[in-house]
NULUMLUM-318243 format. One line per field, with one value per residue: residue number from 1; x, y, z of N, C-alpha, C, O in turn. Coordinates in steps of 0.001 Angstrom, whole numbers. Each point is the difference from the previous one (the first is absolute). Example, Ala and Ser with C-alpha at 12.3 -4.5 7.8 and 13.67 -1.06 7.14 Angstrom:
% NULUMLUM-318243
dotor: [1 2] .
n.c1: [13190 -1386] .
n.c2: [-5690 1069] .
n.c3: [7800 -1385] .
ca.c1: [-890 820] .
ca.c2: [1190 1190] .
ca.c3: [0 60] .
c.c1: [900 -770] .
c.c2: [1200 1090] .
c.c3: [0 730] .
o.c1: [1036 509] .
o.c2: [-19 1108] .
o.c3: [665 169] .
//
This chain:
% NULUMLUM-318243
dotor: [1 2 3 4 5 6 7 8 9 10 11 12 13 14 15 16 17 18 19 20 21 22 23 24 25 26 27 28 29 30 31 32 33 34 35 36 37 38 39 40 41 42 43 44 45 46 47 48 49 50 51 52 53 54 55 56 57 58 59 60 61 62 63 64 65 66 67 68 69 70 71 72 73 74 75 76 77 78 79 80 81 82 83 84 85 86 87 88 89 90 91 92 93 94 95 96 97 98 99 100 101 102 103 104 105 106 107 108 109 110 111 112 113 114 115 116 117 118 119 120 121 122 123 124 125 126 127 128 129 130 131 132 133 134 135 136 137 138 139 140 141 142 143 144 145 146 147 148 149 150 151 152 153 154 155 156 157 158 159 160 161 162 163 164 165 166 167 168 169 170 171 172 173 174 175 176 177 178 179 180 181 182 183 184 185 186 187 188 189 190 191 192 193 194 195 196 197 198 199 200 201 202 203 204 205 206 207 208 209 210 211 212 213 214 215 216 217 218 219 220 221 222 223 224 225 226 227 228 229 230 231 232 233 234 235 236 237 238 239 240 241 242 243 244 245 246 247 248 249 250 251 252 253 254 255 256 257 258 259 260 261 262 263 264 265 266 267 268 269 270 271 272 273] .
n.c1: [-2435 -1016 1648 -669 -427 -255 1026 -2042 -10 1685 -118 -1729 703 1156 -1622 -244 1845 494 -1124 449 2322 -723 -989 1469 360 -1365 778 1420 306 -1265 1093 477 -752 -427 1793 -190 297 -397 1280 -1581 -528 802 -163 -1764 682 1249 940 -850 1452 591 -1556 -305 1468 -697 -1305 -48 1845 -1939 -1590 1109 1025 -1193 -910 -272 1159 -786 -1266 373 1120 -1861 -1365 777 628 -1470 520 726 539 -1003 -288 1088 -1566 -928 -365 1279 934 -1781 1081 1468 -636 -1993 110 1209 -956 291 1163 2474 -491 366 -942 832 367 -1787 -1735 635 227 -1607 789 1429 -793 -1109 1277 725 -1765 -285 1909 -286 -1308 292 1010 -1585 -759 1862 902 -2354 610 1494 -758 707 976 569 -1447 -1947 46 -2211 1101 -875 2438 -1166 847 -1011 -2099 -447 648 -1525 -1621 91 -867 -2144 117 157 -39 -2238 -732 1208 -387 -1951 214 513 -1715 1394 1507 1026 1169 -2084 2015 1298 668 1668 1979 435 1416 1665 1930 2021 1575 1097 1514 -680 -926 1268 1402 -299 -311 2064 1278 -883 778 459 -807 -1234 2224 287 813 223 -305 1560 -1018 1812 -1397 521 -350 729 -2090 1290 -671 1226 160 -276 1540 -846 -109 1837 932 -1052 -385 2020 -335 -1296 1557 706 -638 -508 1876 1239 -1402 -190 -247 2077 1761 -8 1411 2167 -274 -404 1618 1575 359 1431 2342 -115 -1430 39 1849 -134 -425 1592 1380 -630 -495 1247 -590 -1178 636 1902 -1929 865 1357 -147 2044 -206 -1626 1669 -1002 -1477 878 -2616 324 -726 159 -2254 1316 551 1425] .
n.c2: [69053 -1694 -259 319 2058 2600 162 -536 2242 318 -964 1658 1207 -552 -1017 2244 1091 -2074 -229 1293 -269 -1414 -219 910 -1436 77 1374 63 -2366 850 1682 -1096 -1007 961 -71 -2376 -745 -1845 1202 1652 -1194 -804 659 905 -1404 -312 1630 -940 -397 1120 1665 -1050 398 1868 -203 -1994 -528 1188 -1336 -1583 1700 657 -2101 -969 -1573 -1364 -826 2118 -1068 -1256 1328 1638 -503 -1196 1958 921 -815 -116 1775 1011 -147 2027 1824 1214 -122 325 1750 -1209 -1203 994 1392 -636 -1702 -362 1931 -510 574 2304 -1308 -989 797 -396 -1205 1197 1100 95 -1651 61 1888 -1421 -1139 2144 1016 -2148 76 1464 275 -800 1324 983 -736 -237 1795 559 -1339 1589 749 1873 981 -106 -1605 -208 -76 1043 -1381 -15 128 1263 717 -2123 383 1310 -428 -1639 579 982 -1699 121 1809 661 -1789 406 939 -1237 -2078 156 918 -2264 325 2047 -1321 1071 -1454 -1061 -556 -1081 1629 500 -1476 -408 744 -1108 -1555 1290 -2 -1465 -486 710 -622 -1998 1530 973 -887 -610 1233 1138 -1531 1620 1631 -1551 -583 -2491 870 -1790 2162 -990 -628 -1983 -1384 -1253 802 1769 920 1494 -993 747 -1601 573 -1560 -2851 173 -404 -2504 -2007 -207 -1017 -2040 194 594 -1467 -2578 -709 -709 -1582 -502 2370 1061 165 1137 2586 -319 261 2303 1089 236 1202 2160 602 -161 1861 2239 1143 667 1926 876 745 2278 1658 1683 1056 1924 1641 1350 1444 1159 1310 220 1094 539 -52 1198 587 -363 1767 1197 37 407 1823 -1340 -1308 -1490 1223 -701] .
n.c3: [44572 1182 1974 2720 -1299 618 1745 1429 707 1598 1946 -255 1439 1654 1137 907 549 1417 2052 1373 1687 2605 1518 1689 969 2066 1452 1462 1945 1630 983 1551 2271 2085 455 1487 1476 -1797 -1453 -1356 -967 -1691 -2126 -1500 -1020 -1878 -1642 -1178 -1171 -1672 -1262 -1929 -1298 -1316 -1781 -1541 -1300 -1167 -988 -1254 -1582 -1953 -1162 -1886 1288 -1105 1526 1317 1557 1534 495 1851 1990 1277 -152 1951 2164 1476 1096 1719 1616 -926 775 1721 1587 1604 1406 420 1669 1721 1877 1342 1474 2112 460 225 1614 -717 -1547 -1604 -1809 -1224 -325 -1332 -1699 -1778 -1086 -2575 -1246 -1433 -1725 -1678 -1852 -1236 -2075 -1992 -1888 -1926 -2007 -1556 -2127 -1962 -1944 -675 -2116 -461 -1472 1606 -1907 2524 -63 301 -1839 58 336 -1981 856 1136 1878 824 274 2249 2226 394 1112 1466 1341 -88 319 2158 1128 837 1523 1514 1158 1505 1843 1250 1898 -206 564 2384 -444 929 -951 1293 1246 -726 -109 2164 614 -896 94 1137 -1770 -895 1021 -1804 -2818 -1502 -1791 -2138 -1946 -1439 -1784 -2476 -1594 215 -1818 -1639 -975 82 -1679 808 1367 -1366 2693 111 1167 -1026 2225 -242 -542 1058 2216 -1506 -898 -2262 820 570 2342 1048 -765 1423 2580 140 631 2018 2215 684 271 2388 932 139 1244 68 -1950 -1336 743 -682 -1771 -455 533 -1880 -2052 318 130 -1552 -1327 345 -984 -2183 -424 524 -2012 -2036 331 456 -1489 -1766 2259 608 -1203 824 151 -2071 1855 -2097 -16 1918 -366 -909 2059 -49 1980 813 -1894 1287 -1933 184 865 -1939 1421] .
ca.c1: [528 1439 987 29 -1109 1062 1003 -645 -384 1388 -188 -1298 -253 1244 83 -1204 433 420 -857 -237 547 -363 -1895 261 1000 -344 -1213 972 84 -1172 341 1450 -1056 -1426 508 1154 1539 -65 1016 124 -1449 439 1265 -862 -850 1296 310 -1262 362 1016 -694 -943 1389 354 -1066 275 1280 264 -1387 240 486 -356 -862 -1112 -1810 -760 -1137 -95 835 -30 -1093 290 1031 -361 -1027 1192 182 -1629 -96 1219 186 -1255 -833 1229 545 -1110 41 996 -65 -948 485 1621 -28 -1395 -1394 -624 -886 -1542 -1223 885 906 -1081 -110 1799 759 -797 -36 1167 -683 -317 596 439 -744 -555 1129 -148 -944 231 1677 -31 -1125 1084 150 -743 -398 1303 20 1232 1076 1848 1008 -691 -1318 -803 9 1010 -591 -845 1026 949 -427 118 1226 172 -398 193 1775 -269 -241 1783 1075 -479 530 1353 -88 -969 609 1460 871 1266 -137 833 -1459 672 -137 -724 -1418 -915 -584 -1574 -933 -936 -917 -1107 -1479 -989 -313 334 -982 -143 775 -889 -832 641 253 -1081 -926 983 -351 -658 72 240 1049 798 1354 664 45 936 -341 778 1037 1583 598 468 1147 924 606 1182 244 -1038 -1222 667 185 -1437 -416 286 -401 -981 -141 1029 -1115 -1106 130 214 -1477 -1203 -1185 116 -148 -1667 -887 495 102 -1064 -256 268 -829 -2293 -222 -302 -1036 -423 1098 -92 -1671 -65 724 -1087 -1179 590 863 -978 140 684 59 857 -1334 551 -549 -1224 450 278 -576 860 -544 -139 -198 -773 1522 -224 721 -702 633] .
ca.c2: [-1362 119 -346 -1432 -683 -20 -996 -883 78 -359 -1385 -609 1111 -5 -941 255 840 -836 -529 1228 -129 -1314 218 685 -762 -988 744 318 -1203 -216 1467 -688 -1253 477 579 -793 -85 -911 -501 640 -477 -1446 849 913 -1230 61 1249 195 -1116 599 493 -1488 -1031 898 1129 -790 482 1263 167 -755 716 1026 -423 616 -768 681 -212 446 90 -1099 617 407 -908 -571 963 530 -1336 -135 742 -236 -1446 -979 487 186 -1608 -850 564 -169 -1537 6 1098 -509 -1712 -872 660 -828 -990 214 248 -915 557 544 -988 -381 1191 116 -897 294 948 -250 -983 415 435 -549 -85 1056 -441 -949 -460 949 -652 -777 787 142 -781 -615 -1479 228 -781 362 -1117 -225 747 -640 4 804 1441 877 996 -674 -111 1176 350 -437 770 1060 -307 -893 1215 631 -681 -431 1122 -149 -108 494 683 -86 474 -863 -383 -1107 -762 -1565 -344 -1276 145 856 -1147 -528 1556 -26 -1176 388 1261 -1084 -409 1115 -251 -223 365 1103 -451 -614 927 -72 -1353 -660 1017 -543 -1395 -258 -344 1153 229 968 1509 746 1181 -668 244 -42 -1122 981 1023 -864 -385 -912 528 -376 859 1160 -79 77 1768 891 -493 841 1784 -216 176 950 1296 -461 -848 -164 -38 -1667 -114 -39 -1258 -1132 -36 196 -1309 -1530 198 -479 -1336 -1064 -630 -1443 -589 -707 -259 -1017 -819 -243 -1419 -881 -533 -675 -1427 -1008 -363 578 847 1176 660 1043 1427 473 1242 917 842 949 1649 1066 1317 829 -1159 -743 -90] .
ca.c3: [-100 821 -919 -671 -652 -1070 290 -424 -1233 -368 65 -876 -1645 -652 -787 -1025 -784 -667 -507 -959 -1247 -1346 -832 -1319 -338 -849 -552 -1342 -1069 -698 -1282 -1182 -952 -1180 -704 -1064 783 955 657 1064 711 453 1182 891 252 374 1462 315 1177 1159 826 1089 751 1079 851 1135 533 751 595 1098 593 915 829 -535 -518 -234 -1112 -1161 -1162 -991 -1057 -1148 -377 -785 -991 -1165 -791 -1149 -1165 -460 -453 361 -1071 -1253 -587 -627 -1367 214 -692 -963 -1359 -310 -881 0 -1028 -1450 557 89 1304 1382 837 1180 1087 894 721 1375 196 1189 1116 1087 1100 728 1021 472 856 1003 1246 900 1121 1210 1362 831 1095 733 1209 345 -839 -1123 427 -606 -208 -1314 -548 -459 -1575 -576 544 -1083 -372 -642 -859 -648 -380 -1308 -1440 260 -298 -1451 -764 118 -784 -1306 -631 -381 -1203 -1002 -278 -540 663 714 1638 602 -44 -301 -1715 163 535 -753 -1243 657 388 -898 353 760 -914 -1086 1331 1114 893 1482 1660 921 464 1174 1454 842 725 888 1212 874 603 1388 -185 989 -659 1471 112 899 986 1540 1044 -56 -1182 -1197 444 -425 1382 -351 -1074 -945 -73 -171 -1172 -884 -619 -881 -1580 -800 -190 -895 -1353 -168 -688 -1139 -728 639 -574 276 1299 394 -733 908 1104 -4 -466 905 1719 -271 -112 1485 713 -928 521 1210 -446 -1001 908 707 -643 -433 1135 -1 -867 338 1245 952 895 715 1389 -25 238 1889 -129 548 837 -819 454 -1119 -67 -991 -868 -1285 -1524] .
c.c1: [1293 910 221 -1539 1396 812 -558 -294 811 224 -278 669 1471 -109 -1209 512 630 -1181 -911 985 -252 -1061 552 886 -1300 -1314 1180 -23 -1160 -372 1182 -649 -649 1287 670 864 411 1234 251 -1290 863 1304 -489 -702 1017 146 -1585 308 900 -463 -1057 1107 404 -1131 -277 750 226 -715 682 1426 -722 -785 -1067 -799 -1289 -1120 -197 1416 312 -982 474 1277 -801 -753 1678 421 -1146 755 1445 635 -1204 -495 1025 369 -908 -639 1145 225 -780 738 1181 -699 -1538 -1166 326 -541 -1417 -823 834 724 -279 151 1297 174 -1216 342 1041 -415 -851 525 656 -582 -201 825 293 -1173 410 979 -840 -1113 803 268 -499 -587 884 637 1159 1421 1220 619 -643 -865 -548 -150 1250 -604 -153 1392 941 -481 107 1650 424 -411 738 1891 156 -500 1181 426 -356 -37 1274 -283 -539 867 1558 754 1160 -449 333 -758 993 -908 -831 -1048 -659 -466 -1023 -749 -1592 -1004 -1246 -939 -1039 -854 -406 -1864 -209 959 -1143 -1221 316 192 -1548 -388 1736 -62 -1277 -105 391 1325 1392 1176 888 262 848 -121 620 1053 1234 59 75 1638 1322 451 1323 1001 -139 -946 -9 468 -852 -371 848 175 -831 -293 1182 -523 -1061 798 415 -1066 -932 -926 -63 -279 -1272 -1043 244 -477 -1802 -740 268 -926 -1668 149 670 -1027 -189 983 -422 -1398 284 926 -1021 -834 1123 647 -1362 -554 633 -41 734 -1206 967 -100 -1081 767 369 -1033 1132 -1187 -206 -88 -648 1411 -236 637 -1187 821 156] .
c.c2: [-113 -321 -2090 -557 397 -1031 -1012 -266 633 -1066 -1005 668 -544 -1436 -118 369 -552 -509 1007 -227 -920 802 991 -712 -876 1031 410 -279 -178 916 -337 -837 462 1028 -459 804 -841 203 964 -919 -1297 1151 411 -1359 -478 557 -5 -1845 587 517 -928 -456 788 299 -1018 29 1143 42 -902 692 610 99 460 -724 143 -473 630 152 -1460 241 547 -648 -730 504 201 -1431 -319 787 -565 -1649 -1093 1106 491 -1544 -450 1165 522 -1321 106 1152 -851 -892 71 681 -731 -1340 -136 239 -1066 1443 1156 -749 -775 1045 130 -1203 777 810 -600 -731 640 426 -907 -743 1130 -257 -1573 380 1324 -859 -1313 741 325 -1136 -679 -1534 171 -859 937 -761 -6 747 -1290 219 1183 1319 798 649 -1063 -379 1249 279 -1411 38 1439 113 -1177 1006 804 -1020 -262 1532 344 -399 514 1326 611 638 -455 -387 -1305 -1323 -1469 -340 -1255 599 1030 -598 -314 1384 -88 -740 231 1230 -881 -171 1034 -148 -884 34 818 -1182 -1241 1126 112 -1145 -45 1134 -172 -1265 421 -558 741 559 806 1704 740 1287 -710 1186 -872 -1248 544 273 -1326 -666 -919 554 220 986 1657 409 -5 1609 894 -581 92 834 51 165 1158 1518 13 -762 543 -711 -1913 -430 -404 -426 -1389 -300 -317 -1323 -1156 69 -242 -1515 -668 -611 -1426 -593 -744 -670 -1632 -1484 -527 -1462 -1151 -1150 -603 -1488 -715 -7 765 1565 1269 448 1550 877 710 1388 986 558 1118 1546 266 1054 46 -391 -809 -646 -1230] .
c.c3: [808 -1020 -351 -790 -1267 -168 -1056 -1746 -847 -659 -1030 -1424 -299 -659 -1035 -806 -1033 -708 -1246 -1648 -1086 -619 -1118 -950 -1296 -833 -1696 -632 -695 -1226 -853 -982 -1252 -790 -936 753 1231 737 1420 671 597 1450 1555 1130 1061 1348 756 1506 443 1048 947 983 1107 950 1408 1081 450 1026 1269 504 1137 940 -522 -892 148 -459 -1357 -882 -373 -681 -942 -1058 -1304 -704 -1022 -653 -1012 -1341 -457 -679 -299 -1578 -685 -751 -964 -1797 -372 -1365 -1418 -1317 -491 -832 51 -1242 -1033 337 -486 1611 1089 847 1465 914 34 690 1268 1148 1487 822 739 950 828 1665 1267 1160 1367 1414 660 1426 1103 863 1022 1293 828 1145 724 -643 -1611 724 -629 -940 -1567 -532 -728 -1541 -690 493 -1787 -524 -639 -1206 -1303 -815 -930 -1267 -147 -666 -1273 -553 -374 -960 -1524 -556 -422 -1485 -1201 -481 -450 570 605 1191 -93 -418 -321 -1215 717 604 -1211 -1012 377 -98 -1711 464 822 269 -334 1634 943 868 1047 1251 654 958 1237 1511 1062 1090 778 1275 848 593 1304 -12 943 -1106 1545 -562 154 984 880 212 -1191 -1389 -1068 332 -42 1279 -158 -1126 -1489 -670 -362 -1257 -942 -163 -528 -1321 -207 -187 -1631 -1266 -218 -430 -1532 -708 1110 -940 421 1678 300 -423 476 1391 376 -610 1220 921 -954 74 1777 159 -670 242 1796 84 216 1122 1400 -616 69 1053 138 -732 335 1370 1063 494 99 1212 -206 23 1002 -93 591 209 -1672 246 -1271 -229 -1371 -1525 -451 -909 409] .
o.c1: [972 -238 281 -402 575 -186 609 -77 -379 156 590 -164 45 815 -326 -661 109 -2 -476 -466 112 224 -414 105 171 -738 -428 -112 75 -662 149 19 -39 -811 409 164 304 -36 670 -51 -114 335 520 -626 -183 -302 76 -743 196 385 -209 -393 471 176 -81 -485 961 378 -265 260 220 -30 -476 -784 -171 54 -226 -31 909 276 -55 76 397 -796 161 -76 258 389 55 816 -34 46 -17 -434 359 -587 -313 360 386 173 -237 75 -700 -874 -961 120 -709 183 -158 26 700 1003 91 -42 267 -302 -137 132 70 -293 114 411 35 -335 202 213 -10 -55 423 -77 -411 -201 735 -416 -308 601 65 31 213 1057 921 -534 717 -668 868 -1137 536 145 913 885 194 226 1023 644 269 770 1089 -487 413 227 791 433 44 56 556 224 333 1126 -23 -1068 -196 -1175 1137 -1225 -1153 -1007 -1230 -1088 -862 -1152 -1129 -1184 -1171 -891 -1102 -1204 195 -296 -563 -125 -316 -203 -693 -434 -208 -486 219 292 -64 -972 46 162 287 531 -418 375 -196 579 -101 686 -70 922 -561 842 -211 62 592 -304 201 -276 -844 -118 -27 9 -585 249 -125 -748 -160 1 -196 -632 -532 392 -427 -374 -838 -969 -514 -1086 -932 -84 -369 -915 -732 -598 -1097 -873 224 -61 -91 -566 -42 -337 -460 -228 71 -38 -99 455 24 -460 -387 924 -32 -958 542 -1091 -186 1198 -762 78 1124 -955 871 -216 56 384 801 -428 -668 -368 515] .
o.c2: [723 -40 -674 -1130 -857 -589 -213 -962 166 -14 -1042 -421 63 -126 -939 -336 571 -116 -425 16 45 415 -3 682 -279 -355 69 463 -499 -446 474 38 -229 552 595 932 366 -515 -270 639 -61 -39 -213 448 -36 -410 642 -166 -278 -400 176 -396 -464 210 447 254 141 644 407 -496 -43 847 830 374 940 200 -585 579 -199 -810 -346 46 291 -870 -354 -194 -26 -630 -710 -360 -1200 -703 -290 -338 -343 -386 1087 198 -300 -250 3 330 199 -636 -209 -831 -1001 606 162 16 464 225 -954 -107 4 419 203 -426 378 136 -442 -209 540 -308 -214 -188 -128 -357 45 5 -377 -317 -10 121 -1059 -824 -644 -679 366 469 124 488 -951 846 410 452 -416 -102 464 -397 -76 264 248 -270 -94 685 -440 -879 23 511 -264 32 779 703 147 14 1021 236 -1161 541 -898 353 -64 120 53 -602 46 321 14 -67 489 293 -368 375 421 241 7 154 298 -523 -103 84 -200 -134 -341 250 -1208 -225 578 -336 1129 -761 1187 -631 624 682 1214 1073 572 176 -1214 -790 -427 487 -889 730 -574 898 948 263 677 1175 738 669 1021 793 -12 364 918 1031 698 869 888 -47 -989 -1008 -625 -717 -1060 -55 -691 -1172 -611 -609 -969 -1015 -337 -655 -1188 -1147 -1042 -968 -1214 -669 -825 -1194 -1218 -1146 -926 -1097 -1199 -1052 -1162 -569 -188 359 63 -69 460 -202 -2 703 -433 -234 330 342 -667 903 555 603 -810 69 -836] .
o.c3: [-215 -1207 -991 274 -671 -1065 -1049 -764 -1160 -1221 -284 -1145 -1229 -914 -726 -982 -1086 -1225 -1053 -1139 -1225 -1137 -1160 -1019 -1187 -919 -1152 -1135 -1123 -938 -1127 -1231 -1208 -743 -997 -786 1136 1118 997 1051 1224 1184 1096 960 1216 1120 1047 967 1183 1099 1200 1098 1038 1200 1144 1102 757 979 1131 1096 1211 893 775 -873 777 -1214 -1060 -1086 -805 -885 -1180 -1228 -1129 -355 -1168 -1213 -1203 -983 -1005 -849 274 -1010 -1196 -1101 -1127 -1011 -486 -1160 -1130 -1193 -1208 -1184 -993 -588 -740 -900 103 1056 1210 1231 899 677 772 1225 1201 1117 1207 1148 1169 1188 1143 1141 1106 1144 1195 1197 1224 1176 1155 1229 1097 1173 988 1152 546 690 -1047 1026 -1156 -424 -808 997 -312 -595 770 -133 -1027 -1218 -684 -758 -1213 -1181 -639 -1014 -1198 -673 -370 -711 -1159 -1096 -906 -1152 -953 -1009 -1089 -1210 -601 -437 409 286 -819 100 -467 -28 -428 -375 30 -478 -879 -431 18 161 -96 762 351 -94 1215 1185 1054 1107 1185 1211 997 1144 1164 1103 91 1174 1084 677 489 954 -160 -914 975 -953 49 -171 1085 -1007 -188 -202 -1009 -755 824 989 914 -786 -758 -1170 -588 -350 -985 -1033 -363 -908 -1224 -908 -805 -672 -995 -600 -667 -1166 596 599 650 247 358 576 411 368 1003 554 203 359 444 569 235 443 648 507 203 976 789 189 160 448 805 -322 -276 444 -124 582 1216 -685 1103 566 -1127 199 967 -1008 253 -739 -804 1163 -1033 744 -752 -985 643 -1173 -742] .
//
């Protein structure tokens, strides 16, 4: 084997490896489930998007995209955010459901799956976009339940942690709710509803001083309340989609026409979320 096929496949294997950490991440989360140790499983689900956030971003360092690492990309997302979550949900609330609680939780795994295949056959036929994903990417769905579990275990259990007395008073409420958040997330991961992707070149990177402040008040909180942050952060980004749903119909009615969507030039780098 010369050295530039090595080179190549160099290449291929350093953003696999990440991709390797989610699947384990969610193969964990799925042995926590079935153990009643939801909090290491909502955790594992968790760190399990750290590794999806990178393997992209390494793969486009290095130059190592890949057919086969958007495949496989979406086999570890499947499991990590598509069958952990969906029993995950079912072992935590849905089994006192009775026989309802099957076909919720199945509900959420499959929408996952299907989201997955939608955004890779987008991909394939060149018909994706920098600027939006099509419906709720799968990992935003994942990491809100995931991070509504963490907080409702606080409670259930009485543990100390940083936490806001006004967001955890709701945290019951939405235990009582938890079948149709599961079942809302599912139908918002196969709509057609845009959510932003932030993949744009430089819209992470502060350019003001404004801006500069905003991010260390949230690097700020997030170190002092991660569990709140990331429930917060996750709750708002599922309600864009029904929010801009609703604002949409409502301009319509009155006649007013949003502007369209700007596309951006697409790439295979392997970003499911």
């Amino acid at each position: 084997m010369d050295r530039q096929s090595l080179k190549r496949g160099g290449r291929v294997l350093a953003p696999s490896l990440f991709t390797i950490g989610n699947m384990a991440c969610g193969f964990y989360a799925l042995l926590s489930s079935v153990r009643g140790e939801f909090v290491s499983s909502a955790t594992a689900i968790i760190a399990g998007m750290v590794f999806d956030a990178l393997d992209g971003r390494v793969a486009r360092l290095v130059h190592g995209e890949s057919s086969f690492g958007v495949e496989f990309d979406s086999m570890a997302d499947f499991l990590s955010f598509g069958v952990a979550p969906a029993h995950m949900m079912y072992a935590f609330i849905l089994k006192d459901y009775g026989p309802w609680g099957y076909p919720m939780a199945f509900v959420y795994a499959l929408c996952g799956g299907l989201r997955l295949a939608r955004f890779n056959a987008m991909a394939h036929d060149g018909a994706g976009s920098k600027s939006h994903f099509t419906g709720l990417p799968i990992p935003g769905g994942a990491g809100f339940l995931a991070s509504f579990v963490l907080l409702y275990q606080i409670i259930e259990e009485g543990r100390p942690a940083h936490t806001w007395r006004l967001l955890m008073d709701q945290i019951p409420l939405l235990y009582g709710l938890a079948p149709f958040m599961t079942v809302a997330i599912a139908l918002l991961m196969v709509s057609t509803i845009p959510y932003p992707a932030f993949k744009q070149p430089g819209v992470l990177r502060p350019k003001s001083l404004p801006a500069i402040l905003l991010l260390l008040s949230i690097g700020f909180l997030l170190f002092y309340y991660p569990l709140m942050v990331i429930f917060v952060v996750f709750f708002f980004y599922v309600l864009i989609g029904p929010v801009s749903l609703l604002t949409r119909l409502i301009g319509r009615a009155f006649g007013w026409r949003p502007a369209p969507l700007r596309e951006m030039p697409h790439e295979n780098d392997g970003d499911h979320l």
